[in-house]
Structure formats: C-alpha cells, structure tokens
N, C-alpha and C positions, 0 to 999 in steps of 0.2 A: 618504438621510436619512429618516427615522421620522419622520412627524406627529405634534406635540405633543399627550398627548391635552386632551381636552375642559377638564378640570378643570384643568390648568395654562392652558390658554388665559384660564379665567375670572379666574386670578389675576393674569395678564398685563395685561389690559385692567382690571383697579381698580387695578394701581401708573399705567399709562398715563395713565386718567382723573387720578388724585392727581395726574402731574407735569404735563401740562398747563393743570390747575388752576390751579396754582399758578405756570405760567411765564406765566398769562395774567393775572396780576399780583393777585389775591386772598391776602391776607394769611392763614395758616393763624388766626390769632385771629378773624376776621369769615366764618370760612364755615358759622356755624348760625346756622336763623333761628328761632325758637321760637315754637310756637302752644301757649296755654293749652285745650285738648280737654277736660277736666271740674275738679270742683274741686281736685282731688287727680292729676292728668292733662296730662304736658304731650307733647308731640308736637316734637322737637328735626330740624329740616331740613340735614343736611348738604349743603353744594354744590347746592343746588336739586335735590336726586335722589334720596338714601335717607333714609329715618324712622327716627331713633332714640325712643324711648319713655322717659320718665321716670315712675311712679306711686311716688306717696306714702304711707306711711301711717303711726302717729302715734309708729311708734318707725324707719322704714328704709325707705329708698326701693327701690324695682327700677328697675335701668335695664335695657332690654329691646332688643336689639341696640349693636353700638357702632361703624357706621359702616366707611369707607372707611379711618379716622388721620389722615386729614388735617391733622387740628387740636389741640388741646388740650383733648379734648372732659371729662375731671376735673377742671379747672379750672371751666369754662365749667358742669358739673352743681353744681358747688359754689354759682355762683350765683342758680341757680334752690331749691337746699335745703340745709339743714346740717343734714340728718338722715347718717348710714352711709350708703351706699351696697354695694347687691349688684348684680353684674351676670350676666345669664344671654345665652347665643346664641341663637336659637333654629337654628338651625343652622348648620355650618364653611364656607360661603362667604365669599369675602375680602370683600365689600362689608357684610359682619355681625359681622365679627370685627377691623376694622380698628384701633379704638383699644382692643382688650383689651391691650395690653399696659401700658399704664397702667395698672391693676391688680394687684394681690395673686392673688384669687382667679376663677376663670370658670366658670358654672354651663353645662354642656352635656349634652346625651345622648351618653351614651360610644360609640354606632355611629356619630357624625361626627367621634372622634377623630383618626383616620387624615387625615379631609379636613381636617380644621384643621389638623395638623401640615402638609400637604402645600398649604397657604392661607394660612399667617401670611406675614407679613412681615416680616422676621427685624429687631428690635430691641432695645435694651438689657437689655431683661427679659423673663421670661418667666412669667404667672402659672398657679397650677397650677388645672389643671381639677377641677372637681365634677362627680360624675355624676349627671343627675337622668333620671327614669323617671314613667314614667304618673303619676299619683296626689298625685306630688309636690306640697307644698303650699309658697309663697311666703308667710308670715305675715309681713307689714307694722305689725301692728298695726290692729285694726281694719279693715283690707284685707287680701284673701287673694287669691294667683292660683293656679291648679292645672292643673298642667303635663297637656297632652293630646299623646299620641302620634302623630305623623300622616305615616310615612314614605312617600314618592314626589320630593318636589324631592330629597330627600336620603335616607338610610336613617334619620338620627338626626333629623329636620325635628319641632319642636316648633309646637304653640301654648299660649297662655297665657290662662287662663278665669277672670276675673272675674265670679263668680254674683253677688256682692253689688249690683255696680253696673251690672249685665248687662253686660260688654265682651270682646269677645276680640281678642287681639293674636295675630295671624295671621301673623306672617311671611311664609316666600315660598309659606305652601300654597293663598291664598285673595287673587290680584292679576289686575290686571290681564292682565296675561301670564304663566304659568307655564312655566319652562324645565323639560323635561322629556327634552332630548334630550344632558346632560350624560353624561361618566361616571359621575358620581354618581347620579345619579338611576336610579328605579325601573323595572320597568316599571308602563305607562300602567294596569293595571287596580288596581292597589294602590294608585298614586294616586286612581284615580276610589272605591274601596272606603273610603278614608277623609275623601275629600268625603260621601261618607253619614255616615260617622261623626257629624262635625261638624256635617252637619244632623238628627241626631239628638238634638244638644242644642239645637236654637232655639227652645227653649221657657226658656233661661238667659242669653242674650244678646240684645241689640237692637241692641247696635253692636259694625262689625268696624273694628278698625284695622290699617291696610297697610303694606305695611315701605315 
C-alpha cells in the first residue's frame, strides 16, 4: 500500500480536527471568537486555532482566508458588516479554504489551483475562482490591499499589503511555524528568497497579522 502523500494528509487532519470539534460538543454557530485589530479590522478566531481576517472599507469588505467550515462563517461576517463581501485565499490549504464554499466567488493565485481542488471539501456548491497575481489591487474603498507574491508554503502562497494603514496579512509565509516539508511546498531557498522580499518592503508596514 502507497503512503498518502503529504498534502492529502494535510487535508485529512482539518476534516479530523472539524469532527472532533464538534463531537466534543461545540455548536458549529459559537465556534468564532472575534477580536476588533484596527478601526476598520477585525481578526475572526475559528475553534481557538486559525485566523480568519475581516477589513473593511467604505464600499466592500475583504475577508482574508475562510477557515477550517466549520461554521457558518457568511452568516456570522454578516454580523460584524453589511457592506459585499470578497473573499480571497491566500493560499489552497484546507484549513484556508474551508468555508469558501459558501460563496459565489474565490479570489486565489491560480498556481494553488490544483491544491485547492485536491483540498476542498466537497460541498453543496462550488464557487468559481479568480485568479489574482502580483500587483493585484483589492479597492475597498478608501482601503486598498495589494496582492504580493510569496511562493514556498505553497507555489501560489499570497500576502496581502495594506500601505495605507501599514498592515500585512501574512498567511502561512510569516508564522510561527512554517510547514515547509509538504508536497506543496517549495524548496527551502525560494522560500527564504521571498522572506527578503517581504523585508524589502518594511519601510510600508508596522504590523504583521498571522493566519
């Protein structure tokens, strides 16, 4: 028998975490906990473990990863804005793509497509992706993010650059721990070449936020 590779492993272990979540008796409605991070910024906690991101701006919100699914997390964004909502990946791991399918549309780098298809968790619907690339701009209104390209967690691994209010929303390229021995992922010098990158621009952000 063949060893699963890596990247199904990964997706094995966020249905795994989701069901015992939930068998240990947490109501899919009460599993985000939300922290207000700036005025127009909120930071949404699923299960005590991944960061989903909300930013606002005066015509459309972005929400910035979408968790494990566990929950109702469209509903739950509703409550915190009644602006549109866009939602982008920043990249096709299951624990970042978990409640896109509540949605219409998913903004991704189209070199995580393959992993996303082979990451979802197969659902009622399916929303169709958008490819976004370097340069990309996120116009909120009065808020703008601009997609920076940072492949090594993944090939398609995004961050998200808010010059206005210096922020970057880092994903999985700038944590704690960086998994870097998946399938997906790079090798280690393409990751380290785009940690320069990114300190390339710390002259346009002061704060990083973590998935």
């Amino acid at each position: 028998m063949k060893p699963l590779p890596l990247c199904r492993l990964h997706t094995i272990f966020t249905l795994f975490f989701i069901t015992i979540s939930t068998v240990l008796g947490q109501e899919v409605n009460d599993c985000y906990t939300v922290y207000k991070e700036a005025d127009n910024v909120w930071r949404i906690v699923e299960r005590n473990t991944v960061n989903i991101y909300l930013v606002e701006g005066k015509d459309s919100a972005l929400v910035i990863d979408a968790g494990y699914g566990s929950g109702d997390l469209k509903t739950y964004l509703q409550t915190l804005t009644k602006l549109p909502l866009l939602v982008v990946n920043t990249h096709g791991h299951g624990d970042h793509i978990g409640s896109d399918y509540q949605f219409s549309k998913i903004y991704i780098h189209p070199k995580d497509y393959e992993l996303y298809h082979a990451s979802v968790n197969n659902k009622t619907s399916s929303p169709t992706l958008i490819p976004v690339k370097e340069g990309y701009v996120f116009d909120l209104g009065g808020t703008k993010l601009e997609v920076m390209e940072v492949p090594g967690h993944t090939s398609g691994s995004i961050c998200l650059l808010d010059k206005k209010d210096k922020m970057l929303f880092a994903g999985d390229h700038i944590n704690a721990v960086v998994w870097l021995f998946l399938d997906s992922c790079l090798p280690l010098e393409i990751y380290l070449s785009n940690l320069v990158k990114v300190e390339n621009h710390l002259d346009e952000f002061d704060t990083i936020m973590h998935p």
